[in-house]
PDB file of N, CA, C and O in Angstrom:
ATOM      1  N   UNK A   1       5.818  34.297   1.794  1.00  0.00           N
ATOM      2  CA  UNK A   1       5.105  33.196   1.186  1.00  0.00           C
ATOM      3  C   UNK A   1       3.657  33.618   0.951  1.00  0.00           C
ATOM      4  O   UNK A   1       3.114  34.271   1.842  1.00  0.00           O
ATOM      5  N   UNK A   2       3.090  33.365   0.035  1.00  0.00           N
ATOM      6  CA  UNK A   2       1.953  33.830  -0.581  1.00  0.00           C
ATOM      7  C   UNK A   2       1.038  32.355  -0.695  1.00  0.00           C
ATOM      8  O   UNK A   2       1.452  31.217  -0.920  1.00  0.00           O
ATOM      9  N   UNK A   3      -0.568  32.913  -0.413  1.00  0.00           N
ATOM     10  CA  UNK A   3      -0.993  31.836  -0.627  1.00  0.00           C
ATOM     11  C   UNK A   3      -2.065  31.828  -1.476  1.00  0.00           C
ATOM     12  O   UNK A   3      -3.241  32.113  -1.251  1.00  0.00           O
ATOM     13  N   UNK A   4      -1.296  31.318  -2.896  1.00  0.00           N
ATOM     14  CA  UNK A   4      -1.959  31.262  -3.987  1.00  0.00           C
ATOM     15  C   UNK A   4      -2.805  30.570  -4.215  1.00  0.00           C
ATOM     16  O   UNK A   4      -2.566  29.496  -3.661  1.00  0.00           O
ATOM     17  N   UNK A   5      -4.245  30.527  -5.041  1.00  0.00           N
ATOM     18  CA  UNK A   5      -5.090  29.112  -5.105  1.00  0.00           C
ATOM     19  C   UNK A   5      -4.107  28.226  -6.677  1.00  0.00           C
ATOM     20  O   UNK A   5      -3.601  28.667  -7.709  1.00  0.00           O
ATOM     21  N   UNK A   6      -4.244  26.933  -6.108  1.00  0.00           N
ATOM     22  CA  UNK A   6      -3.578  26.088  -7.198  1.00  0.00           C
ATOM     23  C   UNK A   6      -4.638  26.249  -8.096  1.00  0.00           C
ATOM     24  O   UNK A   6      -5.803  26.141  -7.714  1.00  0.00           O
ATOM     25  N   UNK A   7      -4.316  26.519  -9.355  1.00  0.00           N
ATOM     26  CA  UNK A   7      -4.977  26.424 -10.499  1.00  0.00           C
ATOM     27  C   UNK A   7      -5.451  25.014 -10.498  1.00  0.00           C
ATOM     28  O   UNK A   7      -4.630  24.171 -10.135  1.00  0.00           O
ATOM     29  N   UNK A   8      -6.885  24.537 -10.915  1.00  0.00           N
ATOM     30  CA  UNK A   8      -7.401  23.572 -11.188  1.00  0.00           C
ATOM     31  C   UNK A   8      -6.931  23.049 -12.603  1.00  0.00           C
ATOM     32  O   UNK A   8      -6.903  23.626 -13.690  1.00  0.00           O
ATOM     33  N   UNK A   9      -6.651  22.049 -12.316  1.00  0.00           N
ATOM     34  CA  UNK A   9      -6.458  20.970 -14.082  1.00  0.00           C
ATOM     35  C   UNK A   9      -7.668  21.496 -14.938  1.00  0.00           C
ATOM     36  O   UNK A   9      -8.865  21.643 -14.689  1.00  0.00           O
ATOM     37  N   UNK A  10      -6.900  21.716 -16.020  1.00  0.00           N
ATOM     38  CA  UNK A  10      -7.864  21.950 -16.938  1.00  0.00           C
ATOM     39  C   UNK A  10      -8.585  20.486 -18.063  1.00  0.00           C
ATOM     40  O   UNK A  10      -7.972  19.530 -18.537  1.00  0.00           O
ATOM     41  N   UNK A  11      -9.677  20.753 -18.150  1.00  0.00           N
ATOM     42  CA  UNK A  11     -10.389  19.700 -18.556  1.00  0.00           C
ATOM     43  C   UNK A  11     -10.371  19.259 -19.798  1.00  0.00           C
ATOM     44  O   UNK A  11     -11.155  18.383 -20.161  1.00  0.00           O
ATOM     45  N   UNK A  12      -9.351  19.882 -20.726  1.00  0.00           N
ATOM     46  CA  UNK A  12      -8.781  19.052 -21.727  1.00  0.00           C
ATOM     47  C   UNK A  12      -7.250  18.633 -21.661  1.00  0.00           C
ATOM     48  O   UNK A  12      -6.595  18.106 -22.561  1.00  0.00           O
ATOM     49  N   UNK A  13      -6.846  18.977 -20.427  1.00  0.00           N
ATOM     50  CA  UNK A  13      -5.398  18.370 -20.306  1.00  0.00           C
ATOM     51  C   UNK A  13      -5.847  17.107 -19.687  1.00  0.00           C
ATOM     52  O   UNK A  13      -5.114  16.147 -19.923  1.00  0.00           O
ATOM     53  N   UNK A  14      -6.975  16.866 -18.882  1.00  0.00           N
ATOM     54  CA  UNK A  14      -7.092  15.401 -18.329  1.00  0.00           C
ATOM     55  C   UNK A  14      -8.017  14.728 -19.458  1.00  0.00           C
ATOM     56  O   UNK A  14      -8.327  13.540 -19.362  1.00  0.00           O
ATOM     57  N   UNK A  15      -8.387  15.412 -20.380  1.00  0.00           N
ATOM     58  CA  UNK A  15      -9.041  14.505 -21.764  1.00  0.00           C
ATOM     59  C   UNK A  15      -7.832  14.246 -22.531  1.00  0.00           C
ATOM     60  O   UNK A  15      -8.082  13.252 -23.213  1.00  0.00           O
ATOM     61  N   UNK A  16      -6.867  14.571 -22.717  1.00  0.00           N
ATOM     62  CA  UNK A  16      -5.285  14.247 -23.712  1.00  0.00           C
ATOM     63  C   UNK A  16      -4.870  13.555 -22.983  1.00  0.00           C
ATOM     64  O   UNK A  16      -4.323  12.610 -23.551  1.00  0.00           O
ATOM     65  N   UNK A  17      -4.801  13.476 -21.301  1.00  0.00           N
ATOM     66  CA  UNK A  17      -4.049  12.498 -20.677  1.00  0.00           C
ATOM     67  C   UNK A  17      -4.933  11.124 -20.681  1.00  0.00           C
ATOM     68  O   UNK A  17      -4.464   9.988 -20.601  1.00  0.00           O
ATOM     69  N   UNK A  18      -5.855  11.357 -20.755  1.00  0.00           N
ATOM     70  CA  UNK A  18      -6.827   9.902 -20.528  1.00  0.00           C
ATOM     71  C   UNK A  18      -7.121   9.065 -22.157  1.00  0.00           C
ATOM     72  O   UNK A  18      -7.479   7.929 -22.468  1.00  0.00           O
ATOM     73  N   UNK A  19      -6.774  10.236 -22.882  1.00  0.00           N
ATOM     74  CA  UNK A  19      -6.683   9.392 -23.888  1.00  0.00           C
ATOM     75  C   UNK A  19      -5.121   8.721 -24.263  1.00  0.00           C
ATOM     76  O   UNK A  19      -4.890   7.583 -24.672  1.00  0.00           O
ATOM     77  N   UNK A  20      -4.183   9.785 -23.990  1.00  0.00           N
ATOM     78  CA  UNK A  20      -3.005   8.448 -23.902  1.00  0.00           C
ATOM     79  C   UNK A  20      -2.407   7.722 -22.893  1.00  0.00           C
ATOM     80  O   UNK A  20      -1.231   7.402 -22.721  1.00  0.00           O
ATOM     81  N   UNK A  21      -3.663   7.458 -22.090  1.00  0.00           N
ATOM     82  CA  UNK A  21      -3.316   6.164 -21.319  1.00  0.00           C
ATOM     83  C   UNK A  21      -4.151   5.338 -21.556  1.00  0.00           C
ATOM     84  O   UNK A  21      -4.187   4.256 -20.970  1.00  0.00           O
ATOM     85  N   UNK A  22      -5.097   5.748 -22.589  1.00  0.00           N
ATOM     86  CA  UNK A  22      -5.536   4.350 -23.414  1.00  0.00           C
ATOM     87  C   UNK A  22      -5.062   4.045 -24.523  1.00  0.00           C
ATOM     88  O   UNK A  22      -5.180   2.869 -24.866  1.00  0.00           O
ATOM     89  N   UNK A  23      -4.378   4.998 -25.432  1.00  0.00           N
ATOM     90  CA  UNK A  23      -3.176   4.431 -26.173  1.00  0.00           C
ATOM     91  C   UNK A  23      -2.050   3.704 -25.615  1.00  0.00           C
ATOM     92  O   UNK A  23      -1.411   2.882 -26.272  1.00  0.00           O
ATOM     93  N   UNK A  24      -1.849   3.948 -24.622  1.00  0.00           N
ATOM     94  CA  UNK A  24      -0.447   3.347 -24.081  1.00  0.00           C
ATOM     95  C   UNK A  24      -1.194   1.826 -23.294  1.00  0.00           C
ATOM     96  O   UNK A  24      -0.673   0.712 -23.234  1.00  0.00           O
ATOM     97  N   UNK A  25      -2.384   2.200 -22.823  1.00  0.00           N
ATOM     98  CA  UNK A  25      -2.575   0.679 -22.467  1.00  0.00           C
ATOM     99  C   UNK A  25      -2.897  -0.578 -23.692  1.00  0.00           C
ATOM    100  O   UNK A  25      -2.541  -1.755 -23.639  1.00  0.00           O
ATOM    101  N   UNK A  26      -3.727   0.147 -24.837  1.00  0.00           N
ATOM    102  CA  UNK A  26      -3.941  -0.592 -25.940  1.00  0.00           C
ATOM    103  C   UNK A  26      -2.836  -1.318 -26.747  1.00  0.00           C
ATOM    104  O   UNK A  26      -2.978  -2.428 -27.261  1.00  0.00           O
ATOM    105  N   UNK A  27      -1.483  -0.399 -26.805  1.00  0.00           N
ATOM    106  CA  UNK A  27      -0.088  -0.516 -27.060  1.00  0.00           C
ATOM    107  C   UNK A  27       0.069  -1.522 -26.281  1.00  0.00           C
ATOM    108  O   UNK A  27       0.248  -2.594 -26.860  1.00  0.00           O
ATOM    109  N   UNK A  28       0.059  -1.538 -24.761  1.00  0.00           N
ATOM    110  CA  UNK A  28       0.891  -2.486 -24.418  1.00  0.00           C
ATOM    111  C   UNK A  28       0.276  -4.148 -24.165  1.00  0.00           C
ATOM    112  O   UNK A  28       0.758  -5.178 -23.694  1.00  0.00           O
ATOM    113  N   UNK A  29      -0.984  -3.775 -24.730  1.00  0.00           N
ATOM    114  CA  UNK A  29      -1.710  -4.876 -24.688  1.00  0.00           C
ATOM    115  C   UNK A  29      -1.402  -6.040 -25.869  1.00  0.00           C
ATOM    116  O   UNK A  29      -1.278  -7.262 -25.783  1.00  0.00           O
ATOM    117  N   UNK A  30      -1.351  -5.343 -26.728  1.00  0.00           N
ATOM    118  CA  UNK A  30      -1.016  -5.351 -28.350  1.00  0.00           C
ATOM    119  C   UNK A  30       0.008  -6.111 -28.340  1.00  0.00           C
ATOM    120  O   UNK A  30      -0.133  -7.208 -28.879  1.00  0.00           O
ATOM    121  N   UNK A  31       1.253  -5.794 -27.771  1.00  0.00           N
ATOM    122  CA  UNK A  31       2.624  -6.171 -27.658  1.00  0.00           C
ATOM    123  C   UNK A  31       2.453  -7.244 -26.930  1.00  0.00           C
ATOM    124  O   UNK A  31       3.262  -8.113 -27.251  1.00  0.00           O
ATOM    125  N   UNK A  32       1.478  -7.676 -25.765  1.00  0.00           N
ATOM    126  CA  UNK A  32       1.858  -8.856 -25.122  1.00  0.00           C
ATOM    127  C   UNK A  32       1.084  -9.556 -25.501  1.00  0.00           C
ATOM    128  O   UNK A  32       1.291 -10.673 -25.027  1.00  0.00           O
ATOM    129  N   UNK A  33       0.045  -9.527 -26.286  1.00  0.00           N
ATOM    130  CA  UNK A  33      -0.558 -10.649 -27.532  1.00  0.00           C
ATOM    131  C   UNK A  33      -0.067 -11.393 -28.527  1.00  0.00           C
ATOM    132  O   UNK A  33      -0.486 -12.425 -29.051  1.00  0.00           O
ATOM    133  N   UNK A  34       1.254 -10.468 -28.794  1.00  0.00           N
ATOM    134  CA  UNK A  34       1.430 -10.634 -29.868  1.00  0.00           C
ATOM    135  C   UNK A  34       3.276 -11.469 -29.722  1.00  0.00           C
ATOM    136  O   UNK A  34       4.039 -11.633 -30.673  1.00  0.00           O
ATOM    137  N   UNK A  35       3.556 -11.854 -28.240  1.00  0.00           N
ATOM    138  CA  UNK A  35       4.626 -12.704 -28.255  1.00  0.00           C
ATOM    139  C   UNK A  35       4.670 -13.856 -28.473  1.00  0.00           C
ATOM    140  O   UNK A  35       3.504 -14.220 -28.324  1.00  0.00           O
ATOM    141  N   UNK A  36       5.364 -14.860 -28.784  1.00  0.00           N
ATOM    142  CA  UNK A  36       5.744 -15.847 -29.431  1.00  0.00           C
ATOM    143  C   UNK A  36       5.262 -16.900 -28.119  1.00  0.00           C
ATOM    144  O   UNK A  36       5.290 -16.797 -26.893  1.00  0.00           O
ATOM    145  N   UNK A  37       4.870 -17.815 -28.958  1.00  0.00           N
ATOM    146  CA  UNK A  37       3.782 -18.823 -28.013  1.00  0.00           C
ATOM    147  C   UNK A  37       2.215 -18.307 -27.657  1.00  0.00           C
ATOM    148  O   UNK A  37       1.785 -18.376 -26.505  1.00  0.00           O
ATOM    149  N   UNK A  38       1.733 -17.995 -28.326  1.00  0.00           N
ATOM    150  CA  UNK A  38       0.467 -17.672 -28.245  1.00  0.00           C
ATOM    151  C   UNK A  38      -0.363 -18.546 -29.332  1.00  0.00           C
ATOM    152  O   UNK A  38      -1.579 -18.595 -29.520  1.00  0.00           O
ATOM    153  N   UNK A  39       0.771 -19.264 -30.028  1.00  0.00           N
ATOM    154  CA  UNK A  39      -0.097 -20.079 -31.636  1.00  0.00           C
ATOM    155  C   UNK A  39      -0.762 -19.115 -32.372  1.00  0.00           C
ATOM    156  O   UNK A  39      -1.807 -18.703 -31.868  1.00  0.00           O
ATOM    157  N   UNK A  40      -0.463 -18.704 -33.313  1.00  0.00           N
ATOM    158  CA  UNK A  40      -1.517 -18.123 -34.424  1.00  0.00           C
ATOM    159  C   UNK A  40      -2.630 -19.261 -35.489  1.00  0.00           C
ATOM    160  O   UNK A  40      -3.539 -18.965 -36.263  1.00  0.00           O
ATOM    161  N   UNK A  41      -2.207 -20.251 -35.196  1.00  0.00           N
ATOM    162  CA  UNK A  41      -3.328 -21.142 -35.576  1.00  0.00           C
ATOM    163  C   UNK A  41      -4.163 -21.565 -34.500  1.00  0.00           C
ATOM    164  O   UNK A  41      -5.221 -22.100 -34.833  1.00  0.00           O
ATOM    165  N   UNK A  42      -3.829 -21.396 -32.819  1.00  0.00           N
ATOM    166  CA  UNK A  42      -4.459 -21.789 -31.990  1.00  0.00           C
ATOM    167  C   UNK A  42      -5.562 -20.894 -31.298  1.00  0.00           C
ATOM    168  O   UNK A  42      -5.947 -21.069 -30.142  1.00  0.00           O
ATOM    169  N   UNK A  43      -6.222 -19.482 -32.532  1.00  0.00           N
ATOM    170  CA  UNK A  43      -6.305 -18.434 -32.140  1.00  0.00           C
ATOM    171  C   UNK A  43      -6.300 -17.352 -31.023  1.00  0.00           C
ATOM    172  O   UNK A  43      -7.132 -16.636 -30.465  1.00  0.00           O
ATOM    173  N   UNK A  44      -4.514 -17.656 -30.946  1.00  0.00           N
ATOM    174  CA  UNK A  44      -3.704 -16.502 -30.200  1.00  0.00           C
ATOM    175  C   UNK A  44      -3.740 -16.582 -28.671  1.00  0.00           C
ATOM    176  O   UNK A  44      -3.320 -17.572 -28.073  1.00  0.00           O
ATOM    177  N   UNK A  45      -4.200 -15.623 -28.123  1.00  0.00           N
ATOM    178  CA  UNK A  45      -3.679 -15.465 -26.532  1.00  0.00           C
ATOM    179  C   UNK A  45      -4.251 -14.615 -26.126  1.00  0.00           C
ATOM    180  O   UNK A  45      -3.914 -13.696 -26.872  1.00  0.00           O
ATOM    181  N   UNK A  46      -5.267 -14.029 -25.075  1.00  0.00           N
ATOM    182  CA  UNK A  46      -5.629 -12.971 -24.414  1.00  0.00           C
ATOM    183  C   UNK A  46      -4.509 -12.382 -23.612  1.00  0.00           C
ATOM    184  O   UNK A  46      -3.859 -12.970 -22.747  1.00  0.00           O
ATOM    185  N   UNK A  47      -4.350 -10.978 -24.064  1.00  0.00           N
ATOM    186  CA  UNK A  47      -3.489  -9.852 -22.833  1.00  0.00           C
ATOM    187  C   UNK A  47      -4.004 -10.714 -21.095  1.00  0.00           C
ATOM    188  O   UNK A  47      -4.940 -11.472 -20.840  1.00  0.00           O
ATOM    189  N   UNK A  48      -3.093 -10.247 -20.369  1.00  0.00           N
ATOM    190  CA  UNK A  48      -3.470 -10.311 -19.161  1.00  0.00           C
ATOM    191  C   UNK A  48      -2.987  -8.832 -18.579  1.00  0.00           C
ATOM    192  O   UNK A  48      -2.938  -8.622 -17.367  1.00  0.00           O
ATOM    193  N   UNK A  49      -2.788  -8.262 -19.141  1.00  0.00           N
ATOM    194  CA  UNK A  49      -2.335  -6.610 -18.469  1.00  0.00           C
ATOM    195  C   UNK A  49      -3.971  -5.732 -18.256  1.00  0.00           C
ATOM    196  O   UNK A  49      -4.896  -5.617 -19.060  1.00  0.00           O
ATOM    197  N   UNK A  50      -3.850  -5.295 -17.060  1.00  0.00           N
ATOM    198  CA  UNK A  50      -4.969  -4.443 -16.907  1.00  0.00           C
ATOM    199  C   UNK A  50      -4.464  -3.437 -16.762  1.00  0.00           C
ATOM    200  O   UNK A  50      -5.065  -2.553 -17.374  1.00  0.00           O
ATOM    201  N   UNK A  51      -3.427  -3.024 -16.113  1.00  0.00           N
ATOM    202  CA  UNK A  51      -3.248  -1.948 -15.681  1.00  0.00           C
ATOM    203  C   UNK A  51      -1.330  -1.769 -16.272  1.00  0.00           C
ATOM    204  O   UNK A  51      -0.593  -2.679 -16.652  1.00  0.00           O
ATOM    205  N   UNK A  52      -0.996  -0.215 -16.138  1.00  0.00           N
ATOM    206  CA  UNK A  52       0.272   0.060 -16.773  1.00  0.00           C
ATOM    207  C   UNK A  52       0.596   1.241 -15.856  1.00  0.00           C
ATOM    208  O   UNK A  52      -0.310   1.609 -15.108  1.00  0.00           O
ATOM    209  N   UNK A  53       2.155   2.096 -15.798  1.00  0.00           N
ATOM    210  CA  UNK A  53       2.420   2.911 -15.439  1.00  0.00           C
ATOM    211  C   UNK A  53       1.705   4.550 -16.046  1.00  0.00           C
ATOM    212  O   UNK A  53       1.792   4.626 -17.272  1.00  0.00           O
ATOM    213  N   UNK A  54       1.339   5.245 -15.677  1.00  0.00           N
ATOM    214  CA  UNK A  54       0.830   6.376 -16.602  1.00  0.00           C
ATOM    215  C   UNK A  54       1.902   6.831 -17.582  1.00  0.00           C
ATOM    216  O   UNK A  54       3.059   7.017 -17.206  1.00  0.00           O
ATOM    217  N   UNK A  55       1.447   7.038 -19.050  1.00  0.00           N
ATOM    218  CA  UNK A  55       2.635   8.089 -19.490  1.00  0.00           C
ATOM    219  C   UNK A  55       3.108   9.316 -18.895  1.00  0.00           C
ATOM    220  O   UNK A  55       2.463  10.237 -18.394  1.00  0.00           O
ATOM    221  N   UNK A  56       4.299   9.170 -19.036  1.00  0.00           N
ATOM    222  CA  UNK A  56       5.241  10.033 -18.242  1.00  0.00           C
ATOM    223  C   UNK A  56       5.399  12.198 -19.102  1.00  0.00           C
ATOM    224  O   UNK A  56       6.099  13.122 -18.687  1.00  0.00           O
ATOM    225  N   UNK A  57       4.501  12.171 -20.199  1.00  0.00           N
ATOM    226  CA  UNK A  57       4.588  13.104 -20.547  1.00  0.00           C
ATOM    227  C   UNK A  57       3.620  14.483 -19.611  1.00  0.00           C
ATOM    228  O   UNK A  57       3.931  15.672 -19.538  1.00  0.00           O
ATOM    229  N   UNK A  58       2.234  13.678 -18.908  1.00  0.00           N
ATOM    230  CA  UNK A  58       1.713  14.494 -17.588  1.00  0.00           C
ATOM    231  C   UNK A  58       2.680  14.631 -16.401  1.00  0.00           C
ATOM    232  O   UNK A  58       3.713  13.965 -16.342  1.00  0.00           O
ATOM    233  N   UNK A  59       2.267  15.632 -15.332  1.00  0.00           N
ATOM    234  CA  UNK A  59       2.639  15.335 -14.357  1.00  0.00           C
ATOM    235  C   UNK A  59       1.512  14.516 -13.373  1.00  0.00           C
ATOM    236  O   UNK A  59       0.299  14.331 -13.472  1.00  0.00           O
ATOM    237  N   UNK A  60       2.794  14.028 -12.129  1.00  0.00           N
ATOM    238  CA  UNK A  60       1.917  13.324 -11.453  1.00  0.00           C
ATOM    239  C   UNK A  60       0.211  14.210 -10.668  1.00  0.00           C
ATOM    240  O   UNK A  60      -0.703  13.439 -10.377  1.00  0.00           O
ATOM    241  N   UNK A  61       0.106  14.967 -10.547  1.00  0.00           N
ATOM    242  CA  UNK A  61      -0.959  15.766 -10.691  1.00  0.00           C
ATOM    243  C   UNK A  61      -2.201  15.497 -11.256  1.00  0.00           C
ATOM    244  O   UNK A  61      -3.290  15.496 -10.681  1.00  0.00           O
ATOM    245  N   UNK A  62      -1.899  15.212 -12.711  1.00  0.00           N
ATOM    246  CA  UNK A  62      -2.763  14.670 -13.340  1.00  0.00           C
ATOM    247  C   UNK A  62      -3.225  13.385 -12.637  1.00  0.00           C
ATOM    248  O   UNK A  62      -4.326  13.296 -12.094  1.00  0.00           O
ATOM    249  N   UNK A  63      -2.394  12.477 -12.675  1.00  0.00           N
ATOM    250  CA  UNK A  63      -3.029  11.280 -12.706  1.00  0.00           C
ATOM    251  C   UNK A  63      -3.407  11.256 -11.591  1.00  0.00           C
ATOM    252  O   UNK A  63      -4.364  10.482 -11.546  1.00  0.00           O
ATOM    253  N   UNK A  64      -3.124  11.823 -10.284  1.00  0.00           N
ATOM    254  CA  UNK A  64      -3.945  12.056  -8.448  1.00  0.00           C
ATOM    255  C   UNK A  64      -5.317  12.482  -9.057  1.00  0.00           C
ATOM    256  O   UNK A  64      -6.199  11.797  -8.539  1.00  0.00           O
ATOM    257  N   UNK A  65      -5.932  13.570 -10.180  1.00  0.00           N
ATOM    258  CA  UNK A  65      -7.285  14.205 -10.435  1.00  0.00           C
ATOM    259  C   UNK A  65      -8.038  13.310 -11.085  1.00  0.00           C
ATOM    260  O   UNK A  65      -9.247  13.292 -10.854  1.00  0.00           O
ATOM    261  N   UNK A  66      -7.461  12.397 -12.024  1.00  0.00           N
ATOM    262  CA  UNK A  66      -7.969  11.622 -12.435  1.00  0.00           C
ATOM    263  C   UNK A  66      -8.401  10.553 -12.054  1.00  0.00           C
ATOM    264  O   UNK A  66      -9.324  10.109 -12.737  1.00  0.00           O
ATOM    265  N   UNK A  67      -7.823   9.480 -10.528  1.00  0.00           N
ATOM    266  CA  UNK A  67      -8.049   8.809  -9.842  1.00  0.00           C
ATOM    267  C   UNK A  67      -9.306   9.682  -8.844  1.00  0.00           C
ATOM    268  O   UNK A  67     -10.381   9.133  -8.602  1.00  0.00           O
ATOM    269  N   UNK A  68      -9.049  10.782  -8.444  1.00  0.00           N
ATOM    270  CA  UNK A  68     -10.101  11.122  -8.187  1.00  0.00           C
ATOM    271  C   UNK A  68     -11.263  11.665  -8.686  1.00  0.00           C
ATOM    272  O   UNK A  68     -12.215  11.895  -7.940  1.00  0.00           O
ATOM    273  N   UNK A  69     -11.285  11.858  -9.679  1.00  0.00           N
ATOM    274  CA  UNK A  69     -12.835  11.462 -10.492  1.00  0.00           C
ATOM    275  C   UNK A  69     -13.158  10.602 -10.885  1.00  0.00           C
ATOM    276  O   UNK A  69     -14.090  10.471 -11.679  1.00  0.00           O
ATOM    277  N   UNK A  70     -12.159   9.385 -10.229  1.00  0.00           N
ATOM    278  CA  UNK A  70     -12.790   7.854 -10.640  1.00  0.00           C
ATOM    279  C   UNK A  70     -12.774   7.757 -12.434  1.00  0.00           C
ATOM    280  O   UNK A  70     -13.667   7.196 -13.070  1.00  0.00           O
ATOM    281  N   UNK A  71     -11.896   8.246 -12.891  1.00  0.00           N
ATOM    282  CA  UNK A  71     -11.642   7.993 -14.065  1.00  0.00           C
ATOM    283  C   UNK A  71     -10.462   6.545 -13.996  1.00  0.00           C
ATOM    284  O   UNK A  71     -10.527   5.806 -14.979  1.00  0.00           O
ATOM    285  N   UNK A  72      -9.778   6.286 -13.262  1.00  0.00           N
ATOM    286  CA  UNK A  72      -8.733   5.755 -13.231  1.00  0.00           C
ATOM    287  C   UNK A  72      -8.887   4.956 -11.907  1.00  0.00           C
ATOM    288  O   UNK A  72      -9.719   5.217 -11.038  1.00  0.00           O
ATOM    289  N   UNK A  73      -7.970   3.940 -11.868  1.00  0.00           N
ATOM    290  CA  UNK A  73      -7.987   3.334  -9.998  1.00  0.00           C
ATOM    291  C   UNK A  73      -6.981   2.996 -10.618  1.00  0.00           C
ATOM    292  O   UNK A  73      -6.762   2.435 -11.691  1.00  0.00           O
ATOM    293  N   UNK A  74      -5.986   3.689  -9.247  1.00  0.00           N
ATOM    294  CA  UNK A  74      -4.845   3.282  -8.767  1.00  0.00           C
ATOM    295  C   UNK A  74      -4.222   1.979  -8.151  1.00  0.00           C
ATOM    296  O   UNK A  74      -4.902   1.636  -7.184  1.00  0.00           O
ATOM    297  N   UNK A  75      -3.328   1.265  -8.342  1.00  0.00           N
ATOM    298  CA  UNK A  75      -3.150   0.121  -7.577  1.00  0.00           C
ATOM    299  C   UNK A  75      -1.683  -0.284  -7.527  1.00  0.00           C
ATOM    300  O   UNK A  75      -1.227  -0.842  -8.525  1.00  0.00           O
ATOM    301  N   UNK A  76      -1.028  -0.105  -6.658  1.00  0.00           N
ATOM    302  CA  UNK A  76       0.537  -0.326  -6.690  1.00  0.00           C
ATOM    303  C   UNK A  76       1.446   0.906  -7.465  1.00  0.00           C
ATOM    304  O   UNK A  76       2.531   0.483  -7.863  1.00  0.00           O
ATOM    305  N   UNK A  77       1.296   1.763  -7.632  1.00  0.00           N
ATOM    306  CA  UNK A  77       1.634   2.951  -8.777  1.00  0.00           C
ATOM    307  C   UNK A  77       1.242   2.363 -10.164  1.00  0.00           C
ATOM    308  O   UNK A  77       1.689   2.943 -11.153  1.00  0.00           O
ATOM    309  N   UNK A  78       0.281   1.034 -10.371  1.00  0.00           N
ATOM    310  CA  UNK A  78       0.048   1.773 -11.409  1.00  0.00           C
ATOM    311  C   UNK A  78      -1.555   1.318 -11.683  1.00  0.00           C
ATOM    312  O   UNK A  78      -2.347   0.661 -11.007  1.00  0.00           O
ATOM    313  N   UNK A  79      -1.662   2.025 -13.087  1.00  0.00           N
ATOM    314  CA  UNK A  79      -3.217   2.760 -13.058  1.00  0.00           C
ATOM    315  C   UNK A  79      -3.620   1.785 -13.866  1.00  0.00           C
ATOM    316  O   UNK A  79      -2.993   1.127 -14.696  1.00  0.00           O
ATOM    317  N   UNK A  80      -4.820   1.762 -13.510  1.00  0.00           N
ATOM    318  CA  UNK A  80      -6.153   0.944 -15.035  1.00  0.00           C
ATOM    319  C   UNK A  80      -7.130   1.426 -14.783  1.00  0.00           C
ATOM    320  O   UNK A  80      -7.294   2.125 -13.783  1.00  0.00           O
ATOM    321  N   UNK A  81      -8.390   1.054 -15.994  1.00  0.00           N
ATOM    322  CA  UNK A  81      -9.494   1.111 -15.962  1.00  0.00           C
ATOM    323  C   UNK A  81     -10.693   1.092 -14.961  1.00  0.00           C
ATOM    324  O   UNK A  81     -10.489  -0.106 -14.763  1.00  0.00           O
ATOM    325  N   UNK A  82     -11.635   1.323 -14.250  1.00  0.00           N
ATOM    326  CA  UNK A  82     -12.208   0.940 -13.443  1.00  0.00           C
ATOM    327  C   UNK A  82     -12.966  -0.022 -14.197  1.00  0.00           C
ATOM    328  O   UNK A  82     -13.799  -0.731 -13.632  1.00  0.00           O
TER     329      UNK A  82
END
């Protein structure tokens, strides 16, 4: 067994991941605005989603580096905004 240093995340794989977990949160915000009973003459409905699961195309890795640079806060497995 060898004891290798873990390569550090590189700092545009956690800039691609942080940007689509604000696509994916904007997405899913979008979608729950936009369900039925919100009135579109009553102008509409605020999201109540803050937080979402991370996209699943990182590994979990990512999203542990990113909570720890306080880019992210964790809460129940899943992530939002600070």
């Amino acid at each position: 067994m060898t004891d290798e240093p873990i390569d550090p995340i590189d700092k545009a794989i956690l800039k691609r991941a942080m940007k689509a977990f604000r696509k994916r949160l904007k997405i899913t915000r979008l979608d729950d605005e936009s369900r039925l009973g919100g009135g579109a003459t009553s102008g509409g409905k605020t999201s109540g989603v803050v937080g979402i699961k991370p996209p699943n195309q990182y590994p979990q890795e990512v999203w542990d580096e990113l909570v720890r640079q306080e880019f992210l806060v964790e809460n129940d497995s899943f992530y939002e905004l600070p």
